[in-house]
N, C-alpha and C positions, 0 to 999 in steps of 0.2 A: 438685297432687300428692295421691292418695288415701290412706290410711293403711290397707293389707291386716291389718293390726293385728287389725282388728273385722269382718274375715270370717272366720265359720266355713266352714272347708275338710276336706276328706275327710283330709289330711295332719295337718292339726292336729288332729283329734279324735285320727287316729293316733297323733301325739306326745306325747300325752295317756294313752292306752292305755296306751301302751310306757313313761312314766314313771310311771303307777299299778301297771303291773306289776312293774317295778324297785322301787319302794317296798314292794311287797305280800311280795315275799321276804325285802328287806335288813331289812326289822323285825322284831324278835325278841320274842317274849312273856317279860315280866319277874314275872309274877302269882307270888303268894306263899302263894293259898290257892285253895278252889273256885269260891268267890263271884266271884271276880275274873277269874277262868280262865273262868268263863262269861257274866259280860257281853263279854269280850275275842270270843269265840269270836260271840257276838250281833251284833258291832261288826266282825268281820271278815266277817259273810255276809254282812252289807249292805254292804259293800265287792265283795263278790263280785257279789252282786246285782246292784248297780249298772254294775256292770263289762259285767255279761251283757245289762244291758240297754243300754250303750252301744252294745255291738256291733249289738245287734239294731238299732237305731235308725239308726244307719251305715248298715247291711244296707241298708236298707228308705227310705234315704237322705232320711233327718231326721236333719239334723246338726246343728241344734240342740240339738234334743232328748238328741243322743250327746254334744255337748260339756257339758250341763248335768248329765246321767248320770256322766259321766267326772268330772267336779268335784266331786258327791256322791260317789261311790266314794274317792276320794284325801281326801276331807275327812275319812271314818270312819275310814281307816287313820292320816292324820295326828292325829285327835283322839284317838287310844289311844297314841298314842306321846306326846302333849301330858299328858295324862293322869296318864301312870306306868304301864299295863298294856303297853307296848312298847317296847323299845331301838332310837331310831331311828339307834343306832352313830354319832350325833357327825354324820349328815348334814343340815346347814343349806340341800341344796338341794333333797333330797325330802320335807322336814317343817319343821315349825313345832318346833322344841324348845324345852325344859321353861328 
């Protein structure tokens, strides 16, 4: 019996996507001053970034490559919420909290 587990598939990257995008919303910036407001705002392009490059990498069907993208992107929004620069509103299943 093989364990589909440890294939990357066009669906799971999706699934991936779609929970970095859920994440990318329900976090809310908690920053207290500008200094903070701008690493946050640093830490959220590369979130973005990586997002865009997921897809690209999808596209162009390197799904590797989109599933290791997709796991950076979710890692930078998770680590501002782990942080203290974002509210990840109490959810233990799109972040790591504090």
């Amino acid at each position: 019996m093989s364990d589909n587990g440890n294939i990357v598939t066009k669906e799971k990257v999706e699934k991936y996507l779609n929970l970095t995008a859920e994440a990318r919303i329900k976090a809310t910036s908690i920053t207290t001053n500008s200094e903070d407001e701008k690493k946050l705002q640093s830490m959220l392009r590369m979130c973005d970034d990586y997002q865009n490059d997921a897809r690209h990498f999808m596209e162009n069907g390197d799904l590797v490559r989109a599933f290791g993208a997709i796991n950076y992107a979710h890692a930078w929004i998770d680590a501002a919420v782990r942080i203290g620069l974002m509210d990840g509103h109490n959810d233990d299943h799109l972040f790591t909290l504090p």
